[in-house]
N, C-alpha and C positions, 0 to 999 in steps of 0.2 A: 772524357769525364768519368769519374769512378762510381761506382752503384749509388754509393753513400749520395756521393754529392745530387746525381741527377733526382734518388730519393727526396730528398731536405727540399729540392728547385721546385717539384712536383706540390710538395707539403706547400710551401710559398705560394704556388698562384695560386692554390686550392680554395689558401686560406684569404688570399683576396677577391677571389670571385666571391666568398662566400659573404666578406665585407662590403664588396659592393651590392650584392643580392639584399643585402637585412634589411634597407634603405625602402625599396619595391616591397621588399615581403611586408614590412610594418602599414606601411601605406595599403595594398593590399586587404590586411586584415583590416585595418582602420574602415577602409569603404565597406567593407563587409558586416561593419556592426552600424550603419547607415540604411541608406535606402537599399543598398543590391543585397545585404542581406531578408530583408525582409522580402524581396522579390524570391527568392532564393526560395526561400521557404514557403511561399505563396499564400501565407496567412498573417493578415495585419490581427496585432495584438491590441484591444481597445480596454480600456479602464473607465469602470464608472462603479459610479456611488449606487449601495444597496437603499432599495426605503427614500428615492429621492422623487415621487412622485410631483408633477406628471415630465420628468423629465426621465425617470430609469427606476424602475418601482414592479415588485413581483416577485418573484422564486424560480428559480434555477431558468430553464429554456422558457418560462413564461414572464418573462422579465422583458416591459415594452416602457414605451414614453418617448419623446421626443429625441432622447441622446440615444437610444437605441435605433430608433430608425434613422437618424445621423450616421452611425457608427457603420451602418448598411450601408448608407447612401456611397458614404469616404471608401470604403470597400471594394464598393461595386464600381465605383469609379476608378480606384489605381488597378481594377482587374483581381482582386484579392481578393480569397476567401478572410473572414469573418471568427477571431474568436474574441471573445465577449470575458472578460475578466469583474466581474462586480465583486465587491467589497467594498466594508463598515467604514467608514468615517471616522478618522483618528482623530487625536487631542485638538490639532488644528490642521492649517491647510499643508504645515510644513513638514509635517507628521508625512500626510496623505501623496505629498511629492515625494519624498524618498521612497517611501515603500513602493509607491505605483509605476513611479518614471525612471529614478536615476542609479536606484541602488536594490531594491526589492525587502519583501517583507522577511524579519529573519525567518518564519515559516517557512519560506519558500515558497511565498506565496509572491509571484510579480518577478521581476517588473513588465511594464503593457511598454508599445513600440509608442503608445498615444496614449492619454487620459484627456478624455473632456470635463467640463464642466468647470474649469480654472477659471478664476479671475484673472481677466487680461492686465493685469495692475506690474506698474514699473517698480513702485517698492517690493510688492510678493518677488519677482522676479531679483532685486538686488538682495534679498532674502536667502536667495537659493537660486546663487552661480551656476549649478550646476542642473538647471533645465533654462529651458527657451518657450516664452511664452507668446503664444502667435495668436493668429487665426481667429479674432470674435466675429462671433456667429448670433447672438443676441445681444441685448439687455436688460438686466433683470433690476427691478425697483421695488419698495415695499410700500407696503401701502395700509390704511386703515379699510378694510371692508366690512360694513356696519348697515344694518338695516334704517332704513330710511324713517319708517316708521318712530323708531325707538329712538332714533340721534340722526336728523336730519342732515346736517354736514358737521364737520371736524374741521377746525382751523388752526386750534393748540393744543396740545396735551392736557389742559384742566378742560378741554370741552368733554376728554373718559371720564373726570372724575364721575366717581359714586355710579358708574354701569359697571356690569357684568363683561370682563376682557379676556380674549382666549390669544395664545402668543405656544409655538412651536418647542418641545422642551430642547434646550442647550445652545437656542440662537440666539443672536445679535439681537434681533429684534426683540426679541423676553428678556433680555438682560436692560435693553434700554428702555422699556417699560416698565419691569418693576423696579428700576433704579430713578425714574423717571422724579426730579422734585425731590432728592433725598427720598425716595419710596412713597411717596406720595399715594400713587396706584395699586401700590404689591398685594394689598388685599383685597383687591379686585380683579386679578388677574389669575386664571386656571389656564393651568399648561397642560397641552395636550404631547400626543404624539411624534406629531407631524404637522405643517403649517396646512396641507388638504383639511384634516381633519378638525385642525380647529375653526379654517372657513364655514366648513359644513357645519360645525353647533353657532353660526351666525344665523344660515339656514334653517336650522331647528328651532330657533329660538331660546336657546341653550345660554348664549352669551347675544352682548348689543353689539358688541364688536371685534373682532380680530386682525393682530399686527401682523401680518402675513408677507409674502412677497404678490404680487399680480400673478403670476400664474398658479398657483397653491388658491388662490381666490377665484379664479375664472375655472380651475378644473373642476371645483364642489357646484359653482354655477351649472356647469357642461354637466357632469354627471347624473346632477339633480332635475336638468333642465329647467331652473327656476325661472323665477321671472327678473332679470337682467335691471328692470326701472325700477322695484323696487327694493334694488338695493345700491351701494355706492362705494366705489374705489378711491377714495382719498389719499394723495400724498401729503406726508406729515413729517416734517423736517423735524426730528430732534436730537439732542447732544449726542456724539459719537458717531453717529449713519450718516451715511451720504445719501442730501436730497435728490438726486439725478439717479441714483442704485449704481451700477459698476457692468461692465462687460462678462460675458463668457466667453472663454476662448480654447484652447487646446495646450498641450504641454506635453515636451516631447526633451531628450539630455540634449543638453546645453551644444552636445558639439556633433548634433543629429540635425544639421541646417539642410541637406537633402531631401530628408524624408520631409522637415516643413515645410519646404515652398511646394513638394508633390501634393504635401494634404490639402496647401492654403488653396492650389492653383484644385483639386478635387471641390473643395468646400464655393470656390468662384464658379464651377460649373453647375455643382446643385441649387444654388442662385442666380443663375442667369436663368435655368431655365425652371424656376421656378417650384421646382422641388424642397426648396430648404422650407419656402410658406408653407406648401401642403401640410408640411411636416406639422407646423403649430398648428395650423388652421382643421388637421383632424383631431385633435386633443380639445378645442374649443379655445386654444389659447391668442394673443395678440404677437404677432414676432415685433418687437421694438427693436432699429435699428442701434447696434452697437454704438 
């Protein structure tokens, strides 16, 4: 056989080892942007919302709440250090999955291995194919929280009329109260900051009642250490919200099914043995089963 030819023979298998290697190599990398890579690196990446008090609320390393000490628990359980990604809250939820889970902020800010605090919902998720939406670890409901004194119970939306309403700026909840009746309400209604903060002018005596969710209502209780009888959590079914409230859950790309059964089977162990409650129960808050 002449140089030439055993040359060319050589180039041939070369180039078929190398054909059948691409197959393994892609696979390969493929796991590696899964669970082994995050082992890999010994640091799970967690996503939460800045200013979401009392679930992740604070500034820089003093940033606590209930999804932080979550984010610990998930952590400490796959064996993994801990870094903490907070950031602002986009236009919607669909906004806030790209930038956090599937593709990152064009800043350069993200994407996290996990974002908590997702609504475990099958439309959000046919919304955006490309995350996977697991793992509810509570549920959250809104509720009217009103002193007792000023508005005894709430059964409809004209039982606000003509009180003083405080409602969270740019939520759900504020849009269907001063939408409430063709606007019915709007001129009774001050928005605050934050749903905490507008419990807390319930509190004060500030407003008669606020459209909150329960735990944004039971954190100004805990804070304040008020008195719990007189005041009251009412659910109040109106147009748009759902009367049951919705899941929280976790959110991780769509074809990262690894890393979620490691988080969900992490998130079953802080619930068995009774970790995921303390959790609420040091904040002052109620864990409602998903």
């Amino acid at each position: 056989m002449s140089d030439l030819t055993s040359h060319s023979r050589r180039r041939l298998l070369q180039a078929g080892a190398l054909a059948l290697a691409l197959p393994a190599m892609a696979l390969h990398a493929q796991e590696l942007e899964d669970l082994d890579k995050v082992r890999a690196a010994g640091t799970l990446k967690v996503a939460l919302y800045k200013d979401n008090g009392p679930y992740s609320d604070g500034k820089g390393e003093a940033i606590s709440g209930v999804d932080v000490a979550l984010a610990r628990g998930l952590a400490r359980e796959m064996g993994l250090g801990l870094q903490l990604l907070a950031f602002d809250a986009g236009e919607n939820m669909n906004d806030d999955l790209r930038n956090m889970v599937w593709r990152g902020h064009y800043l350069g800010y993200g994407p996290a291995d996990v974002m908590l605090h997702v609504p475990a919902d099958k439309f959000l998720m046919r919304q955006n194919p490309q995350v996977l939406l697991f793992g509810p670890y509570a549920r959250e409901t809104l509720v009217v929280f009103h002193d007792r004194q000023r508005l005894p119970e709430v059964r409809t939306g004209d039982d606000l009329a003509s009180l003083a309403l405080g409602a969270e700026r740019g939520s759900g909840a504020a849009s269907t109260l001063m939408g409430y009746r063709s606007g019915r309400l709007r001129d009774q209604v001050r928005i605050f900051n934050s749903g905490v903060q507008a419990a807390d002018a319930v509190l004060q005596g500030e407003v008669a009642a606020a459209y909150v969710t329960r735990a944004q209502a039971e954190t100004a209780l805990f804070r304040r250490q008020a008195d719990a009888a007189r005041f009251g959590l009412s659910q109040l079914g109106l147009p748009g919200l759902s009367d049951n409230g919705w899941p929280l859950g976790m959110a991780v790309k769509s074809s990262h099914r690894a890393l979620a059964t490691e988080l969900e089977a992490a998130l079953q162990r802080l619930r068995d043995k009774g970790e995921l409650l303390a959790m609420f129960r040091s904040q002052g808050l109620t864990l409602m089963a998903p």
